[in-house]
N, C-alpha and C positions, 0 to 999 in steps of 0.2 A: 689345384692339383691337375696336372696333367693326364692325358691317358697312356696308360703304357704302348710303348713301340708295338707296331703290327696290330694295335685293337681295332677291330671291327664290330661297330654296334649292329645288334642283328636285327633291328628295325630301317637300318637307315638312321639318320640326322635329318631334325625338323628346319625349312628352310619355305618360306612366305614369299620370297621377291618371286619366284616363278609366277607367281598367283596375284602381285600388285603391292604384296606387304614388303616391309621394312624388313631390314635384316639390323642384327644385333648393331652392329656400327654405325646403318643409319638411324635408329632408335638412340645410342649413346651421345651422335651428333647434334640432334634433335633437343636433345633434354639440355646439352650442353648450351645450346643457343637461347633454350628456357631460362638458365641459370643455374640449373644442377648438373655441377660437374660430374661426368659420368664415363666411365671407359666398355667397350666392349663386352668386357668380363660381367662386367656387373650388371650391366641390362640382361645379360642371360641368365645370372643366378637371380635376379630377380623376378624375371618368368618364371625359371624353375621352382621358385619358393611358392609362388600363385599358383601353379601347376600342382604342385606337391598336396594343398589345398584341399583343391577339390579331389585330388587323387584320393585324399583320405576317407569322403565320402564313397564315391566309387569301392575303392577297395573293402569298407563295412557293409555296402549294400550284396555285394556277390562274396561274401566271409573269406575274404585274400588276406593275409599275415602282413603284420606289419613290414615287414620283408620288401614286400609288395609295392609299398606307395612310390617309392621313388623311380622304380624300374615302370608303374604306370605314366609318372609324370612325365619323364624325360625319355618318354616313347610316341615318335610322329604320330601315329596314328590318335592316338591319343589326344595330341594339342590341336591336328584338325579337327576332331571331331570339336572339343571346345569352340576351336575358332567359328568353325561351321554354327554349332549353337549360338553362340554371340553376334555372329552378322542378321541370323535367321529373327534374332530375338529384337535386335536394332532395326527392324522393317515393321514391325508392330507399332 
């Protein structure tokens, strides 16, 4: 599903290649040369689904509504802060 005409998300959209990551296409390209065919779309709701995840813990630890999870998942700040935790934790 699309986003309706004129939406503006009020965080901003999460986006890696500034910082050296992959972006949705070249991650779908990637997998594709693996052997799992994969498009665009689908390495993003794939993130998002892992995102959604941990959001659910996030959002039980500080009592946010169910409401909540997905507007924490697929909110930038949010997947760097993950991202951030995962690189930090890959140097250990």
């Amino acid at each position: 599903m699309s986003m309706p005409k004129g939406y503006k998300s009020e965080n901003g959209y999460a986006t890696v290649v500034k910082s050296g990551g992959m972006s949705y296409k070249d991650i779908a390209e990637e997998m594709t040369r693996r052997g799992f065919k994969m498009k665009h779309s689908a390495a993003r709701n794939i993130l998002l689904e892992a995102m959604k995840k941990l959001a659910v813990g996030v959002c039980e630890l500080y009592d946010m509504s169910d409401t909540d999870i997905m507007k924490v998942a697929s909110d930038p700040r949010f997947q760097e802060c993950v991202a951030s935790y995962l690189e930090e934790e890959s140097m250990i």
